[in-house]
C-alpha positions as a printed NumPy array, in Angstrom:
array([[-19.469,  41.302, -38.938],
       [-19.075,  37.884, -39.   ],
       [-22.26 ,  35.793, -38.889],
       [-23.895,  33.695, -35.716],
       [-20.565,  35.573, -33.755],
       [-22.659,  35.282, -30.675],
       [-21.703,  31.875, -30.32 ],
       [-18.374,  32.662, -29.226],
       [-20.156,  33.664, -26.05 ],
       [-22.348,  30.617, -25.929],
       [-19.922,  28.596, -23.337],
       [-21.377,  25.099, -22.026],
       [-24.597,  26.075, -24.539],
       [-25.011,  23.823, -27.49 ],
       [-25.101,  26.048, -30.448],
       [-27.562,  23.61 , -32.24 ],
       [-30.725,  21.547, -30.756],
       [-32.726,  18.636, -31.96 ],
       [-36.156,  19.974, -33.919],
       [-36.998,  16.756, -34.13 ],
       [-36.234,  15.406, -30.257],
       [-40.262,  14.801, -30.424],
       [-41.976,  13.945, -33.598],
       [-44.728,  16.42 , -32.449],
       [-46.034,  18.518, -29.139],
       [-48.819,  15.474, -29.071],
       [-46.367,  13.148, -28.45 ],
       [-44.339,  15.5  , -25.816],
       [-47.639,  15.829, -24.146],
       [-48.177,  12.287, -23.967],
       [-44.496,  11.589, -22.116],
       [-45.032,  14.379, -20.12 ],
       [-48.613,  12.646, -18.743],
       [-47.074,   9.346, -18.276],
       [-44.179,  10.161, -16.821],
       [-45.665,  12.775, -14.405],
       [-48.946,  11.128, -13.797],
       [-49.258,  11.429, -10.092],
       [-48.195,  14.676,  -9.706],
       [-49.844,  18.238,  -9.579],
       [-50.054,  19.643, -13.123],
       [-52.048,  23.103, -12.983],
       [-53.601,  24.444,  -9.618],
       [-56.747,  27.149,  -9.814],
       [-58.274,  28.537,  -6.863],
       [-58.903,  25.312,  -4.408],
       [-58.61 ,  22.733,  -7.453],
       [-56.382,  20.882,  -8.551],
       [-55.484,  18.249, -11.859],
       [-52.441,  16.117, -11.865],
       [-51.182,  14.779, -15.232],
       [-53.244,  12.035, -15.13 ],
       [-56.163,  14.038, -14.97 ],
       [-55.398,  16.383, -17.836],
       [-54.752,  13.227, -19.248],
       [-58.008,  11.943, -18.557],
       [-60.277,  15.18 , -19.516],
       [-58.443,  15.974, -22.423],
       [-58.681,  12.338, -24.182],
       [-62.362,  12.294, -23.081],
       [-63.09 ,  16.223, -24.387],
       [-61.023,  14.996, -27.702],
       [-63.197,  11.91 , -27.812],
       [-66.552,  14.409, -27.866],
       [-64.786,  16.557, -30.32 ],
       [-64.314,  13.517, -32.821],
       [-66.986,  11.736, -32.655],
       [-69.921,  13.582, -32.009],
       [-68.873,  16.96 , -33.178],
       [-66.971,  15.545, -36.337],
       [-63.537,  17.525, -36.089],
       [-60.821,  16.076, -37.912],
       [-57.484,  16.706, -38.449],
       [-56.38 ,  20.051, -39.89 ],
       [-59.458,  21.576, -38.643],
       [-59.323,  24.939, -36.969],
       [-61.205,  25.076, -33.17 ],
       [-61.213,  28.621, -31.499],
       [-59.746,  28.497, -27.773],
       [-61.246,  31.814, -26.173],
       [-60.347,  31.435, -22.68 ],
       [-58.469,  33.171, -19.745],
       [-55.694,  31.037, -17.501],
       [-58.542,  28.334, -15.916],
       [-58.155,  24.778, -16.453],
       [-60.518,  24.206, -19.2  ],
       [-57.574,  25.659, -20.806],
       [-55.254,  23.145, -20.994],
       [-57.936,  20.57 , -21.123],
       [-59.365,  22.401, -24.395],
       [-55.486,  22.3  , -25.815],
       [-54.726,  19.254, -25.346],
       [-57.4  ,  17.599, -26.355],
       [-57.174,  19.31 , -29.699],
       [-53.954,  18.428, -30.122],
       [-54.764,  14.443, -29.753],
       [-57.361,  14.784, -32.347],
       [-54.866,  16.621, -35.067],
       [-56.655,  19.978, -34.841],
       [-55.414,  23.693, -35.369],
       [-55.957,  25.795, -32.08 ],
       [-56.785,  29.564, -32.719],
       [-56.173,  31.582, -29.867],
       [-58.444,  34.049, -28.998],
       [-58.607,  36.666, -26.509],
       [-61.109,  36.596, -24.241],
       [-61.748,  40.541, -24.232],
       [-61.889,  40.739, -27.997],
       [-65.062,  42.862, -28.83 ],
       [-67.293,  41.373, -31.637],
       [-65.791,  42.961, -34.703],
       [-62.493,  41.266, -33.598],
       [-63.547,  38.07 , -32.704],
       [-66.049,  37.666, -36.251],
       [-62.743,  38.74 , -37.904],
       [-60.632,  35.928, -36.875],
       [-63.119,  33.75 , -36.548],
       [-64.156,  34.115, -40.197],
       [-60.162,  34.387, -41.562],
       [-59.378,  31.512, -39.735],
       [-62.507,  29.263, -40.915],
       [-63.033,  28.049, -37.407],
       [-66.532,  26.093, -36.967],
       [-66.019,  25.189, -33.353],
       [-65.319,  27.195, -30.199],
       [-64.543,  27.209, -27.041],
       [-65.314,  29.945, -25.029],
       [-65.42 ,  31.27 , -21.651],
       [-68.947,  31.689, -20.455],
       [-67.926,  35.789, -19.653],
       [-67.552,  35.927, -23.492],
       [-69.997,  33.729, -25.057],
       [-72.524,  36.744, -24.945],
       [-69.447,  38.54 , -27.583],
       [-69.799,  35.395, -29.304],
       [-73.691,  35.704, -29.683],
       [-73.536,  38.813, -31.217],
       [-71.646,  37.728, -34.659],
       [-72.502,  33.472, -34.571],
       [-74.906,  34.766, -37.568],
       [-71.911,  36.238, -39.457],
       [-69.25 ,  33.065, -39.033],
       [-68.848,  29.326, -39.638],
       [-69.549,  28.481, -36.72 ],
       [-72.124,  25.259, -35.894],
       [-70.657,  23.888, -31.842],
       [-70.451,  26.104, -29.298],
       [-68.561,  25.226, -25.703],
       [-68.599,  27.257, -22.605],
       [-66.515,  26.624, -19.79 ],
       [-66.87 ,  28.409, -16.567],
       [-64.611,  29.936, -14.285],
       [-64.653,  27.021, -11.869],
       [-63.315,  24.51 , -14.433],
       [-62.197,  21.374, -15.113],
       [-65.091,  20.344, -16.448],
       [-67.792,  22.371, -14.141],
       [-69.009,  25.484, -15.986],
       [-71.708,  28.016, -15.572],
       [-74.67 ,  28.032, -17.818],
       [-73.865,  29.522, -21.657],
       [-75.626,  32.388, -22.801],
       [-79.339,  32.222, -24.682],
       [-78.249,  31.608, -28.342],
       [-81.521,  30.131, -29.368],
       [-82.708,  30.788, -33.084],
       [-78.654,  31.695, -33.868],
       [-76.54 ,  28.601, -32.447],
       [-78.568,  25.833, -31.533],
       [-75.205,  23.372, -30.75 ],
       [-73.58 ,  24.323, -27.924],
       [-73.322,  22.768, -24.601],
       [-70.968,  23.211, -21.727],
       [-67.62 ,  21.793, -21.622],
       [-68.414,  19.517, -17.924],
       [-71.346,  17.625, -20.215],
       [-69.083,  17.424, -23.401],
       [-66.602,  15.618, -21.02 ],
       [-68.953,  13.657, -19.478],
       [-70.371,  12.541, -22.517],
       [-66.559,  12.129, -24.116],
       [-65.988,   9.856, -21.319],
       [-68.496,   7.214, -22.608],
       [-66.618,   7.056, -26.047],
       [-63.44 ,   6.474, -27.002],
       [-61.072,   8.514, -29.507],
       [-59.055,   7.201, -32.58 ],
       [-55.526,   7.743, -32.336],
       [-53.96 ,  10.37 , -34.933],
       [-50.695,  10.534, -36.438],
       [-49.236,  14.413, -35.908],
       [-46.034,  15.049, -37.252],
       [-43.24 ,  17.73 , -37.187],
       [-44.76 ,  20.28 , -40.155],
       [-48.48 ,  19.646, -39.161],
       [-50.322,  22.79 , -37.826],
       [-50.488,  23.109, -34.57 ],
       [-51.257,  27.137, -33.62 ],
       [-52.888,  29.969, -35.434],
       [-51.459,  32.595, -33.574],
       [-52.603,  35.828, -34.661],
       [-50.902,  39.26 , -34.563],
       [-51.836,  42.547, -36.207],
       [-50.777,  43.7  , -39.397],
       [-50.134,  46.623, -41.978],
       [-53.376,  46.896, -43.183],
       [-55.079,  46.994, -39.559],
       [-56.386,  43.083, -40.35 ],
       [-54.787,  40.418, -38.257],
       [-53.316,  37.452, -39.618],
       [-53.116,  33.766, -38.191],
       [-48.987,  32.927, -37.96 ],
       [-49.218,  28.849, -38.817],
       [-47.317,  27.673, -36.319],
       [-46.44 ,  23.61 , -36.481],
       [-45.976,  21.116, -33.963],
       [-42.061,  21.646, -35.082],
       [-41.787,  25.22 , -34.627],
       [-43.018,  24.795, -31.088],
       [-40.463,  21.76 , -30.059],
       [-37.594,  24.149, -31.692],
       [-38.413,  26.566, -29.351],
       [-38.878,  24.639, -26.253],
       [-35.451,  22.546, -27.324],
       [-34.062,  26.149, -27.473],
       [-34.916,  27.866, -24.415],
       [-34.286,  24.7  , -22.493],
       [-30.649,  24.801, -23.559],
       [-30.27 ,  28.83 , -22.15 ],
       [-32.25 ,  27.563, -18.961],
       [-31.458,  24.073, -17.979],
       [-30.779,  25.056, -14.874],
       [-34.482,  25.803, -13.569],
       [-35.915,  23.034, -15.636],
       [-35.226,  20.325, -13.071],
       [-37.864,  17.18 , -13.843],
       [-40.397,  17.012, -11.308],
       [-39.129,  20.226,  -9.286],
       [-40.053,  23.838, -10.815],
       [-43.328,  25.101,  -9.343],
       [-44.446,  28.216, -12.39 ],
       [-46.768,  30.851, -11.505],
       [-48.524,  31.714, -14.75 ],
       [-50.176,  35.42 , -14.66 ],
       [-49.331,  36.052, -18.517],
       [-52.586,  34.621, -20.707],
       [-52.171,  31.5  , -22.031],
       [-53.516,  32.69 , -25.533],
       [-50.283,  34.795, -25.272],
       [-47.8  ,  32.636, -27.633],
       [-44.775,  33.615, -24.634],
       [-46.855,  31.962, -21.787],
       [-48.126,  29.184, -24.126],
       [-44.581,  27.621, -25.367],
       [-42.883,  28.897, -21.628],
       [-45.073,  28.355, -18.804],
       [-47.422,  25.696, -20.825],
       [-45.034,  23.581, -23.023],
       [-41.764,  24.079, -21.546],
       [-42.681,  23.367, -17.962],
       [-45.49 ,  20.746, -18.488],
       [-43.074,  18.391, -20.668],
       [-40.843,  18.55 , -17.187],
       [-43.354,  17.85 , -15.113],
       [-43.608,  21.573, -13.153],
       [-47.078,  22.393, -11.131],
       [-48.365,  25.357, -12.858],
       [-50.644,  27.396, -10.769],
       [-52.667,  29.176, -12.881],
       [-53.477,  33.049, -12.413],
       [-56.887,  34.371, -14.227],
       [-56.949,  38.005, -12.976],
       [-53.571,  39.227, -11.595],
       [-54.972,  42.762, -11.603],
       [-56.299,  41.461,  -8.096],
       [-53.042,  42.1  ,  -6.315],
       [-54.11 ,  41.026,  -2.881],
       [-55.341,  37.652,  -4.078],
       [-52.288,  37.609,  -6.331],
       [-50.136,  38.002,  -3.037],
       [-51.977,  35.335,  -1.597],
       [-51.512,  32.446,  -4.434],
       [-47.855,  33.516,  -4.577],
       [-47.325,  33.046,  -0.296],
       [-49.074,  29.82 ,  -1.417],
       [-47.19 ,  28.791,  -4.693],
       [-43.67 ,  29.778,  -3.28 ],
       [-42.813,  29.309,  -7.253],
       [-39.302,  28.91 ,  -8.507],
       [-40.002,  30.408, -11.789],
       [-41.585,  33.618, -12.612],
       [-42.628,  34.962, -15.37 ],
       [-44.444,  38.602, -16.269],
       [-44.554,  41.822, -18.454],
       [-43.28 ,  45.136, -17.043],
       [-46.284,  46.455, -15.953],
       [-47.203,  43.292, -13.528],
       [-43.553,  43.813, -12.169],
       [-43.613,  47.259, -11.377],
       [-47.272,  46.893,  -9.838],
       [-45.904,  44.092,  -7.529],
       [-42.781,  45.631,  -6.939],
       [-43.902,  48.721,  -4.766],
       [-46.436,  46.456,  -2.832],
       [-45.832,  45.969,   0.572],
       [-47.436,  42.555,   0.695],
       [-44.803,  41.16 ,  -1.827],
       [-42.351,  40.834,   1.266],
       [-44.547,  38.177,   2.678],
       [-44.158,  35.692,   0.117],
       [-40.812,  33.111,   0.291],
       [-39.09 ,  33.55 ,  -2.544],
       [-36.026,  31.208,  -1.354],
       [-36.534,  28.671,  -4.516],
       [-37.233,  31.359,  -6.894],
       [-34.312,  30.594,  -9.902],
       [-35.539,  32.314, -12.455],
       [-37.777,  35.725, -13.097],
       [-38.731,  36.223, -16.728],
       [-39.642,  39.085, -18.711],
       [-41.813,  38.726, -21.98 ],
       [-44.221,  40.947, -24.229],
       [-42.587,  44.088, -23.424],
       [-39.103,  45.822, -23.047],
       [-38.646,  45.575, -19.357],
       [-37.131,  48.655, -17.795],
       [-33.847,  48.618, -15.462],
       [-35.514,  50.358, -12.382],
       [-37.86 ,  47.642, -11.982],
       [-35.88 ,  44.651, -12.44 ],
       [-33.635,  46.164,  -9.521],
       [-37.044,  46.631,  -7.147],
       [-37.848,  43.314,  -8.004],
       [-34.102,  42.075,  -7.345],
       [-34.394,  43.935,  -4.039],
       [-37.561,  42.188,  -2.941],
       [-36.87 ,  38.598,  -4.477],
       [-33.206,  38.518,  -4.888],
       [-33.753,  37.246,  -8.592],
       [-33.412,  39.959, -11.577],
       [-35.389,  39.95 , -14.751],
       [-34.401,  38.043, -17.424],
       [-35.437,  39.843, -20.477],
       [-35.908,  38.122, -24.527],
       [-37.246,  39.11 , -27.797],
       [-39.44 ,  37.26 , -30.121],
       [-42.709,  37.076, -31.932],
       [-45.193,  35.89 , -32.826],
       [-44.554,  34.359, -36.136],
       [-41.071,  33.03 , -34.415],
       [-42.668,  31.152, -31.268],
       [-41.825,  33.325, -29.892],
       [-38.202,  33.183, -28.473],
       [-35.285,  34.581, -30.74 ],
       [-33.327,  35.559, -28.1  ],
       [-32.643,  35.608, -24.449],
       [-30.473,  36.38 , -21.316],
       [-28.765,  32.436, -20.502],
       [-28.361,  30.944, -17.402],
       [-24.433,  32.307, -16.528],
       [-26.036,  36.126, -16.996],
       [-26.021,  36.805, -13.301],
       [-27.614,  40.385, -13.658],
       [-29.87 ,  43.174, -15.204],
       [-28.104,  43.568, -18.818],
       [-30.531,  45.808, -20.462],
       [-30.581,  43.228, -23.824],
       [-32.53 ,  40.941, -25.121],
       [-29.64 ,  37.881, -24.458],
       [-27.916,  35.961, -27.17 ],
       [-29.73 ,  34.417, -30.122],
       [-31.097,  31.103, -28.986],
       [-29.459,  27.899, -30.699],
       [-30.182,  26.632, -34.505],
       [-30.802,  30.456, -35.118],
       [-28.983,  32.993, -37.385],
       [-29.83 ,  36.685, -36.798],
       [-28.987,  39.488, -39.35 ],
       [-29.117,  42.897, -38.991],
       [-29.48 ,  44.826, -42.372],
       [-29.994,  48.248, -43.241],
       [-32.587,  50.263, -45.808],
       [-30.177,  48.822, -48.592],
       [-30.065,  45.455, -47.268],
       [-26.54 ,  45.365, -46.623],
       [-25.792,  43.718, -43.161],
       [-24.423,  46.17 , -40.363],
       [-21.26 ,  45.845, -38.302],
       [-21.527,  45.208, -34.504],
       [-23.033,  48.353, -32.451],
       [-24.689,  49.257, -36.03 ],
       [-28.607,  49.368, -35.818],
       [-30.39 ,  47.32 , -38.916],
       [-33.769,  45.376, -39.112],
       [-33.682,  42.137, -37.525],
       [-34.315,  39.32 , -39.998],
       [-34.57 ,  35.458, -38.312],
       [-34.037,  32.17 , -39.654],
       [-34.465,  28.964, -37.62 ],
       [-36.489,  25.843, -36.962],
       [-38.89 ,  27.763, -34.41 ],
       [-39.539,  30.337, -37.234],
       [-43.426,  30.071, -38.841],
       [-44.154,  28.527, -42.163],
       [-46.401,  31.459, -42.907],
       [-49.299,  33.78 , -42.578],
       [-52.765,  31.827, -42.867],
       [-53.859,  31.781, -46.111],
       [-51.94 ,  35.143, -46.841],
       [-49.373,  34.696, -49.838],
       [-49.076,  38.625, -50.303],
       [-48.289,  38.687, -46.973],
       [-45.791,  35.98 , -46.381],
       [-44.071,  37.496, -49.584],
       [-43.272,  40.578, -47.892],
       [-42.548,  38.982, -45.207],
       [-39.427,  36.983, -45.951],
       [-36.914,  37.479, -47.9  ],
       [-35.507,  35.422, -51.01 ],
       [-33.549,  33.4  , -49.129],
       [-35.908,  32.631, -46.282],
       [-35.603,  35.349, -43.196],
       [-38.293,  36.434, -41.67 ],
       [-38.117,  40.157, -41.528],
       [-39.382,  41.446, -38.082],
       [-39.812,  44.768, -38.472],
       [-38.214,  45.511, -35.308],
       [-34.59 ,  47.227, -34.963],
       [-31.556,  46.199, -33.14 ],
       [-28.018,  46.442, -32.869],
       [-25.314,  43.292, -31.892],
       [-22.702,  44.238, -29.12 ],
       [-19.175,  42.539, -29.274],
       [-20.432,  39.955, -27.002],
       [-23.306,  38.975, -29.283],
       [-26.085,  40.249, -27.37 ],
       [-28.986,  41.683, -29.091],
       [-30.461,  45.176, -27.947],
       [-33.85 ,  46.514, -29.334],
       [-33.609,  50.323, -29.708],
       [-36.73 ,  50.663, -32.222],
       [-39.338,  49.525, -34.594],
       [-39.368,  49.986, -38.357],
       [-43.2  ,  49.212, -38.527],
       [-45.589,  51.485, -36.689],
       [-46.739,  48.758, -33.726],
       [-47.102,  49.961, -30.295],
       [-46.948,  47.548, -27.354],
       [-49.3  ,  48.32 , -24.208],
       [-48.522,  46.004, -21.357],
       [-46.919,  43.339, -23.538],
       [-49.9  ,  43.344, -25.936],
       [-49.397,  44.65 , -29.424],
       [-51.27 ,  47.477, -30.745],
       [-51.303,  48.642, -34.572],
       [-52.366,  51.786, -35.192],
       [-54.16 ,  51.321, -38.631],
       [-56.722,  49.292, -36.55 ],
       [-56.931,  52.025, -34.118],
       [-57.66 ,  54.552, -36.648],
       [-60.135,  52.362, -39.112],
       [-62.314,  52.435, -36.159],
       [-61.974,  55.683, -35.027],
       [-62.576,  56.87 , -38.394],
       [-66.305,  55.143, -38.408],
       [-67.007,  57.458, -35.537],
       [-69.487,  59.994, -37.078],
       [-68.152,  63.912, -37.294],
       [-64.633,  62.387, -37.323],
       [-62.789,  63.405, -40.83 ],
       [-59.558,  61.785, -40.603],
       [-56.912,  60.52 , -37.738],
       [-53.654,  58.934, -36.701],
       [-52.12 ,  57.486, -33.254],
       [-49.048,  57.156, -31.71 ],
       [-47.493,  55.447, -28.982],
       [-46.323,  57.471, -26.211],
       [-44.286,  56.541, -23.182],
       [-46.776,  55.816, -19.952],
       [-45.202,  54.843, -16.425],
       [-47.682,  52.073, -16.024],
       [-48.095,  49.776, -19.579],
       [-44.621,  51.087, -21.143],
       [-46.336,  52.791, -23.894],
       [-49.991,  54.373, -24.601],
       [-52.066,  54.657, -27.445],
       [-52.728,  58.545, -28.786],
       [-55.038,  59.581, -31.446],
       [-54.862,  62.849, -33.697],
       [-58.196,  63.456, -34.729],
       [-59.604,  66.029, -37.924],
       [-63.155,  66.633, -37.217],
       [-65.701,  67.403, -39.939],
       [-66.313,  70.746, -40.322],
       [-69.166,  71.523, -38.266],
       [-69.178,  68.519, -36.545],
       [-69.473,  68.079, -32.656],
       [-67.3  ,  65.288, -31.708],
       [-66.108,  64.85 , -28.225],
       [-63.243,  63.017, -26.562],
       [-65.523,  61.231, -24.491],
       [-67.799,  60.221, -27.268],
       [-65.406,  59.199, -29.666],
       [-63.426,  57.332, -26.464],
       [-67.181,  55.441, -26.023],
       [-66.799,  54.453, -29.655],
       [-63.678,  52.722, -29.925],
       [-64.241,  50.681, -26.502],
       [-67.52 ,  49.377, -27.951],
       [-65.077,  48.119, -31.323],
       [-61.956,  47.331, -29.353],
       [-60.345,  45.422, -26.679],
       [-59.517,  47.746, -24.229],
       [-55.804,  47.74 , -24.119],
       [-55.868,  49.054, -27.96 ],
       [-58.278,  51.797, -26.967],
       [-56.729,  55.431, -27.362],
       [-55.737,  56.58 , -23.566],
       [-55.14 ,  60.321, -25.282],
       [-57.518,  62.061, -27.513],
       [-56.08 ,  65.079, -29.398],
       [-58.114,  67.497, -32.065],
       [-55.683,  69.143, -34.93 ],
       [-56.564,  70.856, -37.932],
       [-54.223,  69.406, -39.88 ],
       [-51.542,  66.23 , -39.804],
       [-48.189,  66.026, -40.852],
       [-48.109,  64.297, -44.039],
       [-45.294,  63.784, -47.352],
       [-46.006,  65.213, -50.985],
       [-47.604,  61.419, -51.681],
       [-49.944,  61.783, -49.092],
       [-48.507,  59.661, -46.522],
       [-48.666,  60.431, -42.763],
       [-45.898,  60.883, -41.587],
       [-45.99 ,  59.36 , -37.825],
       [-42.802,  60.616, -36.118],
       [-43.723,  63.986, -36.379],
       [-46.555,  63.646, -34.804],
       [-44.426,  63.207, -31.791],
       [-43.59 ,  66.974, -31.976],
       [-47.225,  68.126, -31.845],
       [-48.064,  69.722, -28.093]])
């Protein structure tokens, strides 16, 4: 197969981009706020900031963070909070100053969040005042010395933090940091191309997460890239985004954040799209012209009866992200909207975007698109040899939006490329004639529930803690609502009393709840080869 033979089907696309358009995302920002100022930048609830207000904000939050909370540049500042505007505020106010933002989910239990907090040697953070009680529990065990809550009426206004007195004394709420910031006056940083601008984390082989450093480069690769599939509903000034993917999600955070803001799109914000009716309601409101979900928010809106209400006349674009999204759904949502799904791949460590479903695809194609530009894609097999086309083989990526590396993980980042600088994704796929990439499995055990990945040597290091439990391993399985579910085989002791519900109990107290198991199953025994090794497909065979 000849390489990069995609671009054969690229047309009008350019088959490379400019890396270097911007020298950093600080500087895109900064165009972005001054050409935009006036207009509506991110709506939540009744409020709403234009450009020069997240302008404002951020350069006074960035001005607290410098001078009275001492970070410089290169330092790492936890983000843990869901889609409100203290979001961008907190982003972009880091990125002024030269910091590293590590993204944090707000539902993270307190084993999680000490984990990454500690790996990624964050001493600030920014959390949601939901999750600052998470937070209290481990402040003892981190790095931590400033604490800021924001609330979930933000922009600066945020409810009271949680009593951390005698383990956090620092901390005050991100409306009085601002106010305060205001009074000051920050020192202008030069950010270039191969600074740090992300640690986006993402489970790994040992059931530890590591940090993917992602630079300031990486990002404007990607954002360059996509824009050249999409140009079409990135009109300056025009696209109105609905954003119900978390922003901590690396998809939402280089689409919906960095690729609309830099042309100027209002982004209404959505915290809590499990709240259908009020989701109904913003989207009457929004009438967006860009979209952008996992399959399970799809298929819940799909079958709703309200979803008819909303205008969906300047919709150009639906995107799907996180997840494989399945063909029945996208034709629902066609039905409904008049606008299929456009489906990608990434990761991660790449971005995310590797590749997607261009502007000319006029329907439902059941791949992941073409390779974006400035990217070569190989598929090679257990030998390393590359495949021919309709051959399946690992997917290995190189390209500009590709990361420089796992945090402070050289073992790691050695397995993770290869001599000549691929980054091996673990996933499999197979090229058609056309050049379009299709993802029929995954060479490493992950399983993805509602676009969120799930490892199962995490899974099972907790379960395994669970007293009376003697040894276990999970699965995926397929589940109409979140694509696929998590289910644990579980050895008891012998003797021991250990029940479904209890063990169940367990894992949600040490686990965010989309990795908890949704199926509980007791063996005797588990399928395992003469080294030992468990042996995770045949699992799938046990009733």
């Amino acid at each position: 197969m000849s390489r990069r033979h995609w671009i054969q089907s690229y047309g009008s696309i350019p088959p490379e981009i400019d890396a270097d358009r911007y020298p950093s995302v600080t500087a895109l920002l900064k165009d972005a706020m001054c050409r935009f100022a006036d207009k509506p930048a991110f709506r939540v609830g009744g409020r709403t900031l234009t450009y020069a207000d997240v302008d404002h904000f951020s350069s006074a939050f960035a001005a607290y963070l410098q001078k009275v909370v001492g970070v410089k540049k290169g330092d790492r500042v936890a983000v843990m909070l869901p889609n409100l505007l203290s979001f961008p505020i907190a982003f972009i106010a880091i990125a002024k100053i030269g910091g590293i933002q590590v993204n944090v989910n707000p539902l993270y239990t307190a084993r999680e969040l000490e984990y990454q907090l500690n790996d990624a040697g964050a001493e600030v953070i920014v959390v949601h005042s939901a999750s600052a009680s998470t937070f209290a529990q481990v402040v003892g065990k981190t790095h931590v010395r400033k604490m800021i809550t924001a609330g979930t009426d933000d922009g600066g206004a945020a409810a009271p933090g949680p009593t951390v007195d005698g383990l956090l004394s620092e901390w005050i709420t991100l409306q009085a940091a601002i106010d305060l910031g205001e009074t000051l006056e920050f020192d202008p940083v030069t950010v270039i191309g191969s600074d740090l601008l992300f640690l986006q984390y993402t489970g790994g082989t040992t059931g530890l997460s590591k940090g993917a450093a992602l630079s300031h480069r990486n990002l404007i690769a990607n954002i360059e890239q996509f824009r050249a599939l999409m140009p079409d509903a990135q009109r300056p000034g025009e696209e109105v985004v609905v954003t119900a993917i978390p922003l901590y999600h690396i998809f939402a955070l280089m689409v919906n954040f960095l690729t609309y803001f830099s042309v100027g799109a209002e982004n209404w914000l959505v915290a809590n799209p499990r709240d259908t009716e009020a989701f109904i309601d913003l989207l009457k409101a929004a009438r967006p012209t860009v979209f952008s979900g996992v399959n399970t928010l799809y298929a819940d809106l799909a079958v709703h009866p309200r979803l008819m209400e909303v205008d969906w006349s300047r919709l150009k674009l639906s995107v799907g992200g996180g997840a494989a999204v399945i063909d029945i759904i996208s034709a629902r949502w066609k039905a409904v909207t008049g606008s299929f799904i456009r489906e990608g791949y990434g990761l991660s460590e790449t971005s995310p975007v590797v590749s997607f479903n261009p502007q000319f695809v006029s329907d439902f194609t059941g791949s992941t698109g073409l390779p974006v530009p400035s990217t070569d894609v190989r598929l090679l097999d257990d030998e390393d040899r590359e495949v021919g086309i309709g051959e399946a083989g690992e997917i290995h990526v190189k390209g500009p939006q590709v990361m420089s590396g796992y945090w402070e993980k050289p073992e790691a980042n050695a397995k993770a490329f290869t001599a000549d600088g691929y980054f091996r994704t673990g996933d499999i796929g197979l090229f058609d004639d056309k050049g379009f990439l299709k993802i029929v499995d995954r060479k490493k055990d992950m399983i993805i529930v509602s676009g969120f990945n799930v490892y199962p040597n995490e899974v099972e290091a907790v379960a395994t803690t669970f007293p009376g439990v003697a040894e276990c391993a999970c699965i995926g399985v397929s589940d109409e609502k979140t694509g696929e579910a998590v289910k644990l085989f579980v050895i008891r002791k012998d003797g021991a009393d250990v029940t479904g519900d209890g063990l169940l109990a367990h894992c949600r107290a040490g686990m965010a709840a989309y990795k908890v198991p949704r199926i509980i199953q007791f063996v005797d025994a588990l399928p395992k080869s003469t080294v030992g090794k468990i042996l995770r497909r045949e699992l799938r065979s046990i009733v």
